[in-house]
NUMAR-390791 format. One line per 3 residues: number of its first residue (from 1); their letters; for each residue x, y, z of N, C-alpha, C. Coordinates in Angstrom, 1 decimal. Last residue first. Layout:
BEGIN
NUM = A = X:Y:Z:X:Y:Z:X:Y:Z; ...
//
This chain:
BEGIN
113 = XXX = 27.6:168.5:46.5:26.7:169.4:47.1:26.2:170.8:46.2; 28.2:165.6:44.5:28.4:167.2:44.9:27.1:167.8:45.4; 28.3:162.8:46.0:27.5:163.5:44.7:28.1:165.1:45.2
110 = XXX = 28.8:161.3:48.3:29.4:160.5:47.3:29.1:161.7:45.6; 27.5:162.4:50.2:28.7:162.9:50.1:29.5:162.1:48.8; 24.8:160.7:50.1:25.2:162.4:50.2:26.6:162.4:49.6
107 = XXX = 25.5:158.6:51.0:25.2:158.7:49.7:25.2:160.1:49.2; 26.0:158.9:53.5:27.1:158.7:53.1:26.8:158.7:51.8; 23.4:159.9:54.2:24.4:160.7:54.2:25.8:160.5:53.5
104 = XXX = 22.7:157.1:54.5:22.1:158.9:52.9:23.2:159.7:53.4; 23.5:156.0:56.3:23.6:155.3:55.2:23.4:156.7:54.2; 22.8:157.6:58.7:24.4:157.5:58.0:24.5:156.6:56.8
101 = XXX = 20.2:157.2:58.8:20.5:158.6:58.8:22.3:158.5:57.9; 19.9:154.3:59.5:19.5:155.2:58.1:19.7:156.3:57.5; 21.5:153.7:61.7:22.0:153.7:60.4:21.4:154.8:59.1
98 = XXX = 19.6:155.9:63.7:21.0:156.5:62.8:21.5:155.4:61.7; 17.6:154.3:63.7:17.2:155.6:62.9:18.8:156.1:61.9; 18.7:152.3:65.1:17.6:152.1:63.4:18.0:153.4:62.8
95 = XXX = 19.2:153.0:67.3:20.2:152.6:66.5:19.8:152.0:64.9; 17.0:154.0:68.0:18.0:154.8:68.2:19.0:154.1:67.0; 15.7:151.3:68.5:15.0:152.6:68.0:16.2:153.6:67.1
92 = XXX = 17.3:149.9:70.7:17.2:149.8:69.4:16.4:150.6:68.0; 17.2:152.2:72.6:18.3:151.6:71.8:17.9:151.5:70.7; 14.5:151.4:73.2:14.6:152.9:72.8:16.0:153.0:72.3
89 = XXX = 14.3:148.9:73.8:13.8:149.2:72.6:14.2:150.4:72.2; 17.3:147.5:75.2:16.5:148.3:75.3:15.8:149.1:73.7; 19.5:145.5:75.2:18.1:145.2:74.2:17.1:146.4:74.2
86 = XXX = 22.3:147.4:73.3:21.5:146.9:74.1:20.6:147.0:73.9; 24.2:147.3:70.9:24.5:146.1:72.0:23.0:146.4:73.1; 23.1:149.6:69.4:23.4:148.1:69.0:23.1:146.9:70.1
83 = XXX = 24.6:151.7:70.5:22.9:151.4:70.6:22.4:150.0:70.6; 26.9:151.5:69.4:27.2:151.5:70.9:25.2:151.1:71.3; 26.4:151.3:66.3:26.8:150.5:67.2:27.0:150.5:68.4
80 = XXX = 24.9:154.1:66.7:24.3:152.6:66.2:24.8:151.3:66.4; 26.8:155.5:67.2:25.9:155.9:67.9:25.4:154.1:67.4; 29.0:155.0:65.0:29.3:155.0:66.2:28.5:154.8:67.0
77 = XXX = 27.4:155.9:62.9:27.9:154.5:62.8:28.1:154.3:64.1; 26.7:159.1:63.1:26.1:158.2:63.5:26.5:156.4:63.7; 29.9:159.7:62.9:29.1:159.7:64.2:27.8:158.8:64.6
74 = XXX = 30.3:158.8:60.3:30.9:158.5:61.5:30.3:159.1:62.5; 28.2:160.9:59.2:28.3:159.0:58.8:28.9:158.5:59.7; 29.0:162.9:60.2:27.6:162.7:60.5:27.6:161.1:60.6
71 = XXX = 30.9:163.8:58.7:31.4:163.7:60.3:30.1:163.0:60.7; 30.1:164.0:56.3:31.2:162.5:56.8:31.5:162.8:58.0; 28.6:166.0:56.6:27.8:165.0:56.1:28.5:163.9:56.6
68 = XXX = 30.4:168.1:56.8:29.1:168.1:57.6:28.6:166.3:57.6; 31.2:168.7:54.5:31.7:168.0:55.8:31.5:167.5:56.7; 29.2:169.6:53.2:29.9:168.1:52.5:30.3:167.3:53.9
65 = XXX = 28.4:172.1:54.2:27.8:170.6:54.0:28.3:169.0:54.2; 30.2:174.2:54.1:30.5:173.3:54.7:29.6:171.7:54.9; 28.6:176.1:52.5:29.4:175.1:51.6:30.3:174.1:52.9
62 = XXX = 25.4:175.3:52.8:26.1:175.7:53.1:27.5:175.1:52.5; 22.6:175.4:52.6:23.5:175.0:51.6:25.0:175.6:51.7; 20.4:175.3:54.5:21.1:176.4:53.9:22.4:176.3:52.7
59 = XXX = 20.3:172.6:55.1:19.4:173.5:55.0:19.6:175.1:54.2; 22.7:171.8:55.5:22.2:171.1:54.4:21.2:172.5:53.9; 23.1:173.2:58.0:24.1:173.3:57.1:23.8:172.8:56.0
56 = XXX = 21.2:172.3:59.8:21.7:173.1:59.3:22.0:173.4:58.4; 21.8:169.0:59.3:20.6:169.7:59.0:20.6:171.1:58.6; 24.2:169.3:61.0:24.3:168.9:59.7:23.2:169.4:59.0
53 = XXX = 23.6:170.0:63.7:24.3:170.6:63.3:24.4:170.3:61.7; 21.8:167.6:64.0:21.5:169.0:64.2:22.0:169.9:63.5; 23.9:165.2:64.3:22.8:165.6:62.9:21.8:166.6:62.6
50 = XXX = 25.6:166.5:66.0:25.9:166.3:65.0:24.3:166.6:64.2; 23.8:166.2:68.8:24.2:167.5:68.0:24.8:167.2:66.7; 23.0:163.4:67.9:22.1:164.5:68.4:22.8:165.7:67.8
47 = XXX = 25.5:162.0:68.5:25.2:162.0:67.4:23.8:163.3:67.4; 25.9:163.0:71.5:27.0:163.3:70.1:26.5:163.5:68.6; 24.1:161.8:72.6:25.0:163.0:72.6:25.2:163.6:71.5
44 = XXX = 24.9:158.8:72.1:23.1:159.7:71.6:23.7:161.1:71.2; 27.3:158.8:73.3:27.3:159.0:71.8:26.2:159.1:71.3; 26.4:159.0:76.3:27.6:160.1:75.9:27.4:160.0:73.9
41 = XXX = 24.4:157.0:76.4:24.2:158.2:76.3:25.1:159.4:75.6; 26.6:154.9:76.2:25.3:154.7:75.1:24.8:156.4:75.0; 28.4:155.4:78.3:29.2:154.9:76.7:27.5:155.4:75.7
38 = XXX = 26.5:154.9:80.4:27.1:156.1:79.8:27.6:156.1:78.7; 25.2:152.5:81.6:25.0:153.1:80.4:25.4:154.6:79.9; 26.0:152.1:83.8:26.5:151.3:83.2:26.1:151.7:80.9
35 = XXX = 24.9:154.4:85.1:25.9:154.1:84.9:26.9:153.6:84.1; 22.1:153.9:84.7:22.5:155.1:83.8:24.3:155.2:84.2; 20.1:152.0:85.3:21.6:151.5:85.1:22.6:153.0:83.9
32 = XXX = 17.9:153.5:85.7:18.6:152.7:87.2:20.3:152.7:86.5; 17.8:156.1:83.9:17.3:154.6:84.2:18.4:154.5:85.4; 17.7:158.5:82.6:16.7:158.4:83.7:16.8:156.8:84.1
29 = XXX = 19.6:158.1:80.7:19.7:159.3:81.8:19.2:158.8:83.3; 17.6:156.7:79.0:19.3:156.2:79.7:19.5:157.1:81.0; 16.1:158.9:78.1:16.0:157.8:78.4:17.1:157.2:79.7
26 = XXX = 18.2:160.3:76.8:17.1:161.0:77.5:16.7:160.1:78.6; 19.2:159.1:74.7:20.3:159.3:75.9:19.1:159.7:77.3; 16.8:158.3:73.1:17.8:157.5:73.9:18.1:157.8:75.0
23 = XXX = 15.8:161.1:72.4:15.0:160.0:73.6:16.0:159.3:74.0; 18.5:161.8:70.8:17.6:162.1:72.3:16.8:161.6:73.2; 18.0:160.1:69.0:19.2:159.9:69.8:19.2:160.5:71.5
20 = XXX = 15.5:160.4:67.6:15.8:159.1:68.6:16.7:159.1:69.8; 15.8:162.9:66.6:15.1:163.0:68.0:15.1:161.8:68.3; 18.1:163.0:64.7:18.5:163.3:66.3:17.0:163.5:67.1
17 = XXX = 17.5:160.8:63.1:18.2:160.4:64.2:18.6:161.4:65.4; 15.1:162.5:62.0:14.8:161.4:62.9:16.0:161.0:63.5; 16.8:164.4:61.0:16.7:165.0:61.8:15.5:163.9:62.7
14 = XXX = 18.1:163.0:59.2:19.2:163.4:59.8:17.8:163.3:60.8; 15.6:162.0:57.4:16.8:161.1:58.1:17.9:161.4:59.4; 15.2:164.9:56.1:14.2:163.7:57.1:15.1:162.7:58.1
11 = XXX = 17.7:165.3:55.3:17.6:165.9:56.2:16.4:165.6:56.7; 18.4:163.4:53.1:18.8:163.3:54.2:18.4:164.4:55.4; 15.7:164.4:51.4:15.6:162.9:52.5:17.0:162.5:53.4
8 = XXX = 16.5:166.9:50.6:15.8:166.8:51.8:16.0:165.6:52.8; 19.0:165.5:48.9:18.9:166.7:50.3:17.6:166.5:51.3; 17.2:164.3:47.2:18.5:163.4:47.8:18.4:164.4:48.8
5 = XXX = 16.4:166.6:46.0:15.4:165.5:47.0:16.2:164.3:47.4; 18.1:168.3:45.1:17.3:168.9:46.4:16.8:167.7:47.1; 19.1:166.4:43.1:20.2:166.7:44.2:19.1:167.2:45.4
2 = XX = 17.2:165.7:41.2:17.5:164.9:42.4:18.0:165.2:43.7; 16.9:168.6:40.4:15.8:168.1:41.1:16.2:166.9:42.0
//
């Protein structure tokens, strides 16, 4: 019973960081300084399909999970620090969700799938 509800709540978690990470880059896309803000969108990006792609795979119990999970921790870490640096709220939004998304996950992967 823990293991499923450790599971779902990272897959609440997962699947809030990929619709912040979206608005973010979404966001970014559309702004004046979508230049200066590539680094920020390119790793929304990223982290978006990752925690997509992890949900998945949680979802179904897949035995690639696990892997799933530590590509997820580092990806999101990445997203939340590149989010980090700017004041924009949808940033900072963005870079809430994915710690919390890479914090369970990483508690994920500490337990057998």
């Amino acid at each position: 019973m823990f293991r499923d509800l450790a599971i779902k709540e990272c897959v609440d978690l997962c699947l809030k960081a990929q619709v912040e990470a979206e608005r973010c880059a979404a966001f970014c896309l559309g702004s004046e300084e979508a230049t200066d803000l590539r680094r920020c969108i390119q790793t929304c990006q990223d982290a978006a399909d990752v925690c997509q792609m992890t949900v998945r795979l949680l979802a179904r119990n897949s035995g690639l999970a696990q892997n799933a999970c530590e590509l997820c921790v580092d990806v999101c870490v990445n997203c939340r620090d590149e989010c980090a640096k700017h004041e924009l709220e949808v940033c900072q939004q963005c870079a809430e969700a994915c710690h919390q998304a890479a914090e369970k996950c990483e508690r994920l992967t500490l337990q057998p799938l």
